[in-house]
C-alpha positions, 0 to 999 in steps of 0.5 A: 118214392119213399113211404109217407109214414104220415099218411098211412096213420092219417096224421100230419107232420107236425103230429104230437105223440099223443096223436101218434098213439091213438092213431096207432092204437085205432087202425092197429085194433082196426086192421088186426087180422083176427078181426079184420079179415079183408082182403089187405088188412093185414097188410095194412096192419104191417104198414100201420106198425112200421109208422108206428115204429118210426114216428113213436121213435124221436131219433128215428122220426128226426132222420126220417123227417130230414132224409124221408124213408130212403135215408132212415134206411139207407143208415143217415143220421140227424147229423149227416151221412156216416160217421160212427153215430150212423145206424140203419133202421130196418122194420123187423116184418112182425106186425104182431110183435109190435101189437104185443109191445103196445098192448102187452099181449099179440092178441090180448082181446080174451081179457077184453071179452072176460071183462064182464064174466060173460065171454061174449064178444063185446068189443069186436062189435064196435065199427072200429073206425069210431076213435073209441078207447077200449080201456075206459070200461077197465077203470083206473087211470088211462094208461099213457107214458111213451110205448102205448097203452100197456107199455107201463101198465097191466091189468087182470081180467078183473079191470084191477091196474097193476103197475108194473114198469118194463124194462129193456134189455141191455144191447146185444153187441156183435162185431162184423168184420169187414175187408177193406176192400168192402170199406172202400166200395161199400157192400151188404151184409146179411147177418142171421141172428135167433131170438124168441118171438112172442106167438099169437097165443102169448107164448114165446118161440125161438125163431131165426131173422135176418138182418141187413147192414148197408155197409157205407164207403169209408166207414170207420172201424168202431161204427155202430149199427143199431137195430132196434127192439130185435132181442127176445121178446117178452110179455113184461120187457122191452127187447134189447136193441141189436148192435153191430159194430164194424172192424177191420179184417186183417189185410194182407198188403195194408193197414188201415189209419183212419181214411189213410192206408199204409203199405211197407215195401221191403227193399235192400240195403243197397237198394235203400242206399243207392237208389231203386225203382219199386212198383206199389199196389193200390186198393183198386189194383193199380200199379205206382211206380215209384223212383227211388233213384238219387235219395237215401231211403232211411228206416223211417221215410215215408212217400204220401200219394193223395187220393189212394186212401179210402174215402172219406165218410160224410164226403165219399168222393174224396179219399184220404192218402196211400202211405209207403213205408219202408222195411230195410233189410240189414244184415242179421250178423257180420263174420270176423273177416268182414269186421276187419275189411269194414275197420280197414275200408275205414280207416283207408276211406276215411272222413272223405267217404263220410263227407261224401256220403252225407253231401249226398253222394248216392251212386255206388261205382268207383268213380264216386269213391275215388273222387271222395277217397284221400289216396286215390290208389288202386289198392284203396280201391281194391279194398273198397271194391273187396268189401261191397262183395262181401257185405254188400253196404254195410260199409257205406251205412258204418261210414254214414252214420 
């Protein structure tokens, strides 16, 4: 069962923003392991910033409250499963991190000691399970806005505001490259990125993380994965959002159209003109056989077989179609002497062989010829039989067309 991102801030479900910042605000001050060094706060402090993450998030709140934990992370959206809006949420595992975006510092309580210029910690010895607002003594008004108590605002030790608005970065783009293999399975994917981290000192250090995308079954090339805030850290700005965006890595046997595959066979000439039997792989290692025999395959024919495609994203059990296509291999030239043998073939077969051909007449033996042949002598057929040696189909292709 899921996190209840509710219960650990003690809020219900219908909690306003409001409510979710000084909840935030009074177990993140609660639980922070400089001051609180019990055993498990400081995993409770992890579990309080992860809340706050999600329910101070208005998309990422929606998809929890729709999926619940599992859906957040497992890459749902607000309007289904999949599909190009789809992003997968993962907390970046630094408590700290979202303290410091909160408060403007990872451990900004120095300022709350200074306050008075006595350096005496006056603010450590309230019970921190009384809902007391440390900013009161500061003056001004109280800090507010989306993001929490210094998100918008900053003050010197002195208590004196100064506005200063924050501001993100733009996203951080990568493309991630995905066989179609992957696509039509689905797989993890384990990316390392670097960024600066702020350290409990206020300093800022650069530190590696890894991230995981839960690749769904059937996504399509141009969705995007959007982890969020995971840029450099900063004391006066936002960090940029990480996208990932999904391509197709080049296949070797197909080319992705859309939940539709398409796969070129080559074949002959002849094999295109009377009739053949091929074999066509799939994406889960099948072989199809496909008859050819009794058609004429033309340079634009493609066969459609249902269900061999890659699935489709908002319907996973269903799958689009594998297409085959078909790439005739002609003759790069033709010699003199096979010029004159397809002149003098025409002109002895004539309109006959024309008409036979385009009647449909797909069996390259004599006995075809000879019915279709206005002289049925030997020598006509000599000749016919003649050209066939020497290049092939060319003269029934010449004739047809």
């Amino acid at each position: 069962m899921g996190k209840d991102y509710y219960k650990i801030l003690g809020l219900s479900k219908g909690a306003s923003d409001d409510d979710i910042k000084k909840a935030y605000r009074k177990l993140a001050l609660k639980y922070h392991p400089d001051k609180n060094k019990s055993a498990g706060a400081e995993e409770r402090f992890k579990e309080v910033a992860e809340a706050y993450e999600v329910l101070s998030d208005k998309k990422k709140r929606e998809i929890y409250d729709m999926h619940g934990e599992e859906g957040l992370k497992g890459g749902a959206a607000p309007n289904g499963p999949g599909g190009a809006q789809s992003f997968s949420y993962t907390f970046h595992g630094d408590p700290r991190a979202t303290f410091a975006q909160f408060f403007g510092s990872a451990s900004p309580f120095q300022a709350f000691f200074d306050l008075n210029g006595t350096g005496g910690n006056t603010f450590f010895g309230h019970d921190m399970d009384v809902d007391m607002d440390p900013f009161v003594n500061m003056g001004g008004p109280r800090p507010g806005g989306p993001g929490g108590a210094f998100r918008s605002h900053s003050f010197n030790v002195h208590g004196s505001p100064g506005r200063k608005e924050k501001t993100q970065d733009p996203p951080i783009e990568h493309d991630l490259y995905v066989s179609l293999e992957d696509i039509a399975r689905g797989c993890v994917k384990k990316m390392k990125i670097s960024r600066r981290v702020i350290q409990p000192d206020g300093t800022t250090k650069k530190e590696d993380k890894v991230l995981t995308i839960h690749v769904k079954p059937g996504w399509k090339a141009g969705t995007k994965i959007t982890f969020q805030k995971e840029g450099d850290q900063g004391r006066n700005k936002i960090p940029a959002d990480i996208v990932f965006i999904i391509r197709d890595k080049p296949h070797p046997q197909f080319r992705r159209e859309g939940s539709d595959i398409r796969y070129t066979a080559r074949i002959s000439l002849k094999q295109a003109l009377c009739g053949t039997v091929i074999e066509v792989p799939t994406m889960s290692g099948e072989k199809l056989t496909v008859n050819l025999q009794g058609e004429v395959v033309k340079p634009h024919t493609v066969k459609r077989f249902p269900g061999y495609g890659l699935p489709f994203p908002k319907e996973p059990t269903r799958k689009g179609d594998l297409l085959v296509a078909f790439d005739i291999k002609f003759p790069d030239r033709l010699s003199s002497g096979v010029k004159e043998i397809l002149v003098d073939t025409h002109n002895k077969v004539g309109l006959h062989v024309c008409r036979g051909v385009r009647a449909g007449l797909t069996s390259c033996n004599k006995n075809t010829l000879w019915r279709s042949a206005p002289a049925r002598d030997e020598a006509t057929w000599v000749a016919i039989s003649e050209f066939y040696k020497i290049a092939g189909l060319v003269t029934y292709l010449a004739i047809a067309t």
